[in-house]
C-alpha positions in Angstrom: -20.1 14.9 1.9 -18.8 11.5 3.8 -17.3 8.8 1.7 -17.5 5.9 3.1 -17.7 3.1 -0.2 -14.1 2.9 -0.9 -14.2 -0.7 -0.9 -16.0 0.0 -4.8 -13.8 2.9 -5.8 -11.6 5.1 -3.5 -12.6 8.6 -3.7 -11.3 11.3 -3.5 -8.4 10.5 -5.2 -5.1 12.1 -4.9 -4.7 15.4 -7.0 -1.7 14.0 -8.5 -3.9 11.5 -10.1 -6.1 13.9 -11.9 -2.8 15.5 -13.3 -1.0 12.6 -14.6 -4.8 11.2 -16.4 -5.1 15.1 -17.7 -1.8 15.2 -18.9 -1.9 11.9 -20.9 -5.0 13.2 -22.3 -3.1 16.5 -23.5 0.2 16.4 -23.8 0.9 12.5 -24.9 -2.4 11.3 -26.6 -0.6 9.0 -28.8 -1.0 5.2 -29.1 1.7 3.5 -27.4 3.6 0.5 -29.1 1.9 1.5 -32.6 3.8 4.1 -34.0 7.5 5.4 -33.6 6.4 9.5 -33.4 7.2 11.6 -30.1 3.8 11.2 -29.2 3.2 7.5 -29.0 7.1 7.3 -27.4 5.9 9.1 -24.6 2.6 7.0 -24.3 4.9 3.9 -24.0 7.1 5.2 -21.2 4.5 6.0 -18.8 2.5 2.9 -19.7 6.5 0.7 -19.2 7.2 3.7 -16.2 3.1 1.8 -14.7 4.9 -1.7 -14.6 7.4 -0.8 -13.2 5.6 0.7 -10.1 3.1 -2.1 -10.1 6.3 -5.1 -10.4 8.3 -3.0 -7.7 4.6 -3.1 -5.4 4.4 -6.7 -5.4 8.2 -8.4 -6.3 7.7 -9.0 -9.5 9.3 -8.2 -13.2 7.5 -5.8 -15.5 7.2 -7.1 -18.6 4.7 -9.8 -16.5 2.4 -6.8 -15.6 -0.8 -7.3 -18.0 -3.0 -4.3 -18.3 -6.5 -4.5 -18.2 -10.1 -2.4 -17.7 -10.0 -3.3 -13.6 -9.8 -6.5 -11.5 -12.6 -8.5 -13.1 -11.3 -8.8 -16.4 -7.8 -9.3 -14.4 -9.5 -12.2 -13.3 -10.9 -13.8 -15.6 -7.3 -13.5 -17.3 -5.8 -15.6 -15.2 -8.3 -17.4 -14.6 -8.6 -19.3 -18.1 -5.1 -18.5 -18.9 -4.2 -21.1 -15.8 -6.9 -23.2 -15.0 -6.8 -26.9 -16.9 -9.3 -28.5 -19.1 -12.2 -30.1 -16.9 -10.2 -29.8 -14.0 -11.6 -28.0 -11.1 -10.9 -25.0 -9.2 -11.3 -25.0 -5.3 -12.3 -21.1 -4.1 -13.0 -19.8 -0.6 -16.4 -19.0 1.0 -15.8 -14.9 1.1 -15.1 -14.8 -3.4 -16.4 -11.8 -5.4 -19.0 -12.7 -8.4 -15.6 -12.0 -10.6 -14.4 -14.7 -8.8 -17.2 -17.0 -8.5 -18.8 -16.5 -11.8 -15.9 -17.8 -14.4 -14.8 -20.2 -12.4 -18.5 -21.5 -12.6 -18.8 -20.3 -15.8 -16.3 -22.7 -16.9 -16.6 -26.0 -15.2 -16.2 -27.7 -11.9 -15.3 -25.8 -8.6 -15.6 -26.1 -4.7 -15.3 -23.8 -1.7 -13.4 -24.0 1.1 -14.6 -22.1 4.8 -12.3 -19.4 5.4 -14.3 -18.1 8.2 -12.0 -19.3 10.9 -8.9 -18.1 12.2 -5.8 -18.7 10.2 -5.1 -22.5 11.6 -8.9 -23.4 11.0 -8.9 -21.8 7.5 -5.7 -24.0 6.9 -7.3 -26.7 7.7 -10.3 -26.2 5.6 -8.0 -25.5 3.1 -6.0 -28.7 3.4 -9.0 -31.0 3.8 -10.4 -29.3 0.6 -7.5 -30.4 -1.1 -9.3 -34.0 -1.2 -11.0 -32.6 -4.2 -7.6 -32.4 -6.2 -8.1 -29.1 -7.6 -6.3 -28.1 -10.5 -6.1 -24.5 -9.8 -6.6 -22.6 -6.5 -8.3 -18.9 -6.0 -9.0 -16.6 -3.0 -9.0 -13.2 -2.4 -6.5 -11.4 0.5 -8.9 -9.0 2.0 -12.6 -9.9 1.9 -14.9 -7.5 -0.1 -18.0 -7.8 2.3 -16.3 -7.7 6.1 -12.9 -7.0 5.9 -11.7 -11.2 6.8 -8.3 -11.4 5.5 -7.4 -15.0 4.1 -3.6 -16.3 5.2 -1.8 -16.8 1.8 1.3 -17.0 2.2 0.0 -20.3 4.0 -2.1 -21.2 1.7 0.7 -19.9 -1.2 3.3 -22.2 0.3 0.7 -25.4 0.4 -0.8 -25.2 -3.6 3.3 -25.0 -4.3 4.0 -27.9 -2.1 1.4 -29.6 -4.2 2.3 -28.0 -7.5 -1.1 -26.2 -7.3 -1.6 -23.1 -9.8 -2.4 -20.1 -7.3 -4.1 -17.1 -8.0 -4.8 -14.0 -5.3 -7.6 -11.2 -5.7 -6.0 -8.1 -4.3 -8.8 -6.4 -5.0 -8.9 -5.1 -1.3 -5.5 -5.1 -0.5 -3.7 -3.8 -3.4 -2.0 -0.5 -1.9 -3.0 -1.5 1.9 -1.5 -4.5 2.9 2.3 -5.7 1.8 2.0 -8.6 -1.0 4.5 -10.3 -2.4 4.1 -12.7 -5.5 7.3 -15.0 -3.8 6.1 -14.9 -0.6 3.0 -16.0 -1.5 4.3 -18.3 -4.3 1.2 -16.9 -6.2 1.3 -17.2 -10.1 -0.7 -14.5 -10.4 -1.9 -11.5 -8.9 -5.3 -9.5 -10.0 -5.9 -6.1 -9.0 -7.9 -3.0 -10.0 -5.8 0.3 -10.1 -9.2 2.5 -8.8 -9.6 1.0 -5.2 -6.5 1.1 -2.9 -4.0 2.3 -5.4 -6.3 5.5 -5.9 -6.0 5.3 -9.7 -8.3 6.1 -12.5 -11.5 3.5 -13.0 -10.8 1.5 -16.2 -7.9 0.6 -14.8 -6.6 -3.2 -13.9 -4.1 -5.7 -13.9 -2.5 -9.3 -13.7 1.2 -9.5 -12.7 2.0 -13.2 -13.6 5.2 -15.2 -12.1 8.3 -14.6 -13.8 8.1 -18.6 -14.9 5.4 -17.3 -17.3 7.2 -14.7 -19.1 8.9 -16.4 -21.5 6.9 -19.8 -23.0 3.8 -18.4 -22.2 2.2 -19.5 -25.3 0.7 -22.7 -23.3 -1.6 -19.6 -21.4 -5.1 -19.7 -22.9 -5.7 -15.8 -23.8 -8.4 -14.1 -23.3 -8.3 -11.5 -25.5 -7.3 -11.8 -29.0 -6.1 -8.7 -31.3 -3.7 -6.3 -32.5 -0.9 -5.0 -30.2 2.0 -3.6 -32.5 3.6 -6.9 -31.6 4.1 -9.1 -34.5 1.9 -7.9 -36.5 2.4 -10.5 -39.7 1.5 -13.1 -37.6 -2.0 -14.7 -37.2 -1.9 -15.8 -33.1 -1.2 -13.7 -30.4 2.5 -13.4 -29.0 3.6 -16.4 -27.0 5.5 -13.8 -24.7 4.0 -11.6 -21.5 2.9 -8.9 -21.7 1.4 -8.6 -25.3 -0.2 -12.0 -25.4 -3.4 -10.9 -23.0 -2.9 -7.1 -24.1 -5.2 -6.9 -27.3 -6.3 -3.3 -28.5 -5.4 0.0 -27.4 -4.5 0.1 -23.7 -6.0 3.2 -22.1 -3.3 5.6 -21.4 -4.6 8.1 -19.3 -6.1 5.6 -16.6 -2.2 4.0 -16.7 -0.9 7.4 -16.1 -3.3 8.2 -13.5 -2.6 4.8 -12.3 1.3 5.5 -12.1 0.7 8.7 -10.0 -1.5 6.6 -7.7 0.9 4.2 -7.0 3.4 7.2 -6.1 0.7 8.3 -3.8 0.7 4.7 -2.0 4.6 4.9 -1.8 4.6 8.3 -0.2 2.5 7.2 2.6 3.9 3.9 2.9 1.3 0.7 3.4 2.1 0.0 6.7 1.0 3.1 7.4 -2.0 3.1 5.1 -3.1 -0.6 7.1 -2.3 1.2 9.9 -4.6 4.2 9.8 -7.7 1.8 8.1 -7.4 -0.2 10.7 -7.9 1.9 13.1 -11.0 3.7 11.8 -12.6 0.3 10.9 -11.6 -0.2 14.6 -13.5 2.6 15.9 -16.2 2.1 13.5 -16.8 -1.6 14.4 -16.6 -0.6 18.4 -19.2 2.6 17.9 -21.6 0.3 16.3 -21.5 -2.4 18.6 -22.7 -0.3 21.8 -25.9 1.4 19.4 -28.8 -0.6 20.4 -30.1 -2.8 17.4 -27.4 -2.8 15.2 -25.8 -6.2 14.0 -22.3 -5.9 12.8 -21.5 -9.2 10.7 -17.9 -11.4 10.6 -16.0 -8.2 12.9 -12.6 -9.4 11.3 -11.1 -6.1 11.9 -9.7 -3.7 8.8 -11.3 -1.2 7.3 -14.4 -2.6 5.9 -17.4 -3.0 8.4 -20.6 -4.9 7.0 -23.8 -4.3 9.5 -27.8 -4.3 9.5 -30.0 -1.6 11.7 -33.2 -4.2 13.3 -35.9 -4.0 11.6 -35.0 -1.7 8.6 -33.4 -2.6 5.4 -29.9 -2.4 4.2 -31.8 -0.2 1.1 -33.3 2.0 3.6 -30.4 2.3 6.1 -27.8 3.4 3.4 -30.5 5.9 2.0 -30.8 7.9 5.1 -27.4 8.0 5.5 -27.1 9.5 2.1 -30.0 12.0 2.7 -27.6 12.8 6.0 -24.5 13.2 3.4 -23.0 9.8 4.2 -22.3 7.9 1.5 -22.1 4.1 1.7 -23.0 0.4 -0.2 -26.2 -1.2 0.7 -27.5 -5.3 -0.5 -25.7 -8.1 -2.0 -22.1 -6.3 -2.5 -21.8 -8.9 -6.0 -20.4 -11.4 -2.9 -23.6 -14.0 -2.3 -21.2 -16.8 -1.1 -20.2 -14.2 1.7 -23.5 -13.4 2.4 -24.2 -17.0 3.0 -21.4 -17.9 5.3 -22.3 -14.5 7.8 -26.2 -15.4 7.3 -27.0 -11.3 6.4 -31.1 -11.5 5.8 -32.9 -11.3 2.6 -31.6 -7.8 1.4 -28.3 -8.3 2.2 -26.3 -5.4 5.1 -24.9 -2.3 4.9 -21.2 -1.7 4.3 -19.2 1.4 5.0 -15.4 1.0 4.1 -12.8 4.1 4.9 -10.0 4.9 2.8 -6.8 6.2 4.4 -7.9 9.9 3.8 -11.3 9.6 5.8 -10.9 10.9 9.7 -12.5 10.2 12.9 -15.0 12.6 12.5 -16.6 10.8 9.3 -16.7 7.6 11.6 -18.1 10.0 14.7 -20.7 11.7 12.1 -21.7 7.8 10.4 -22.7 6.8 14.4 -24.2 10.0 15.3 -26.9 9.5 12.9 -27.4 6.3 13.7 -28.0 6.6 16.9 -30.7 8.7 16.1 -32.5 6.1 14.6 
C-alpha cells in the first residue's frame, strides 16, 4: 500500500510511537495530577516531559502548552478564549471548517486573499485591516494546495496594531520551523497526529507567555475538574489547567512525546526538505499527463488536482483499487475551493509525508497515465 493522505493523519507512524502509547497504556495507566501514587506520578511526567518538547518546538514555556483531542478543539480554544465580544475576526481565503466555522459560529468575520505572493498577500492583509478586526487567524501551510501564508509578516503587523494573533499549524507543525516570537503569535494550534506523527486524539494550544499568569480574563472552553483547586467553583485563572477540564489522554501524550523525538531526530529542515521535493516531483509528473489540472501549484508537499472529465470521487477510488491511497472532495476547506475554482465535487489531494519515496510518487503517475 501507498499512503499518500498525510495531510489528514500521517501514517505510518514511527515505531517509537506505538511504544511510548503501549507503554502508557501498561506500565503507567494512572490519572495524572489526581492522585499522589507511583502510577499517576509517572502519568504526570510524561504528560509535563510532552510540554516540554512541544514549548522547546515552537519557543515557548510549558506550563502555556494546553492539551487537547487534536487541532480543532485547539482552535476553537483559542479562538473564544481571545476573540472580543461582537468584535470581528478577519481570516484568510485558504481556512479549515475548524477555522471558518467558530469564528462564524460566533459573530462577525471577513477574509482576506492570501492567494498571492507574500507582498500581495500583505497587502490584502493590510487593506483588510480597514475592517478593524479584533482578532486575526490564518493557517501556515494551506490544507488544500500546500500555499504557505507569510506570518511572521503578518505576526509583526496585528502586533504593530495590538491585534490578537492566532496560527493553525495544522500543516506545518513538525515540517516547517515556527516560532511563537518570531511570529508574535498568541497562540499556536496544532494536532499531534499529522506532522508530529503522534497518536490521533491528540492536540494542542501553546499560548504566549503574557497569558500564563492573569489568564482568568481567557473565556474557557471547557469547564471541569482538573486536580487543580478543587474547592473552588471556577476554573483556574492560571495556564495550563484553566482549558484542561477532565482526564487528559495519556497514552496519545506519550505517543505524542515520542513523536516529537522522531521530528527532532530528523530535524525539520530536513523534513521541509525531503516533502518538498516529492511534492515537487509530484506537481511536475502531473503537469506533463494529458488532462490533468493541478490547482494553486504553491510548492510543498500537498498537491490538489482533477483528471478531465472524471470525478475527484472516482479518481481517488481507482487509485485505491491500484493500492494508492489518497483524499478526494471538499477537504472540510470550501473557502479554498472557492478561491482555486475546483468544480462541483471538489479535486483530488495526495499529500506525502517525509517517510514516502519516489517510487510512491513514480507508482501515483504511472497509473494515471493509464487513464
Amino acid at each position: 500500500m501507498i499512503y499518500l493522505d498525510n495531510a489528514a493523519t500521517t501514517f505510518p507512524k514511527p515505531r517509537s510511537v506505538s511504544v511510548a502509547f503501549n507503554n502508557a497504556v501498561r506500565l503507567y495507566g494512572g490519572n495524572p495530577g489526581r492522585s499522589s501514587h507511583y502510577l499517576s506520578r509517572q502519568a504526570a511526567r510524561i504528560v509535563y516531559e510532552t510540554r516540554e518538547e512541544i514549548a522547546s518546538l515552537f519557543d515557548g514555556q510549558p506550563e502555556s502548552v494546553v492539551f487537547t483531542l487534536n487541532a480543532t478543539y485547539a482552535l476553537n480554544i483559542a479562538i473564544n478564549a481571545l476573540r472580543k465580544k461582537n468584535g470581528l475576526v478577519l481570516i484568510s481565503n485558504f481556512e479549515h471548517n475548524a477555522v471558518l466555522r467558530p469564528v462564524a459560529y460566533g459573530g462577525e468575520y471577513e477574509v482576506f486573499d492570501a492567494s498571492g505572493s507574500d507582498d500581495e498577500v500583505i497587502t490584502a492583509f493590510t487593506s483588510a485591516l480597514a475592517f478593524k478586526p479584533s482578532l486575526v487567524v490564518c493557517n501556515h501551510i494551506s490544507n488544500l494546495c500546500g500555499k504557505v501564508l507569510p506570518v511572521e509578516r503578518i505576526g509583526k503587523i496585528c502586533h504593530d496594531n495590538r491585534i490578537p494573533f492566532i496560527i493553525d499549524a495544522s500543516q506545518s507543525a513538525g515540517r516547517r520551523c515556527l516560532s511563537l516570537r518570531e511570529t508574535y503569535a498568541d497562540a499556536i494550534c496544532a494536532p499531534g497526529h499529522k506532522g508530529l506523527y503522534g497518536a490521533q486524539g491528540s492536540g494542542f494550544v501553546i499560548f504566549a507567555d503574557k497569558y500564563r499568569e492573569g489568564a482568568s480574563e481567557l473565556f474557557p472552553f471547557v469547564h471541569g475538574g482538573n486536580g487543580v483547586n478543587s474547592l473552588e467553583q471556577f476554573m483556574p485563572d492560571f495556564l495550563p489547567e484553566r482549558f484542561e477540564g477532565g482526564t487528559l489522554p495519556t497514552p496519545a501524550i506519550a505517543a505524542l512525546c515520542a513523536g516529537i523525538g522522531e521530528v527532532k531526530r530528523i530535524t525539520v529542515p530536513n523534513i521541509e526538505y525531503l516533502e518538498n521535493a516529492l511534492g515537487r516531483r509530484l506537481t511536475e509528473g502531473l503537469s506533463v499527463i494529458r488532462g490533468v489540472t493541478v490547482y494553486g501549484n504553491y510548492g510543498g508537499g500537498t498537491v490538489l488536482f482533477n483528471v478531465d472529465g472524471q470525478s475527484s470521487e472516482n479518481v481517488a477510488r481507482q487509485l485505491d483499487d491500484n493500492g494508492i491511497c489518497v483524499r478526494s472532495g471538499y477537504h472540510c476547506c470550501p473557502l479554498g475551493h472557492r478561491t482555486l475554482n475546483t468544480p462541483q465535487g471538489g479535486a483530488v489531494r495526495a499529500s506525502v509525508s517525509v517517510f514516502n519515496t519516489k517510487y510512491d510518487i513514480d507508482r501515483l503517475l504511472t497509473v494515471l497515465n493509464k487513464k
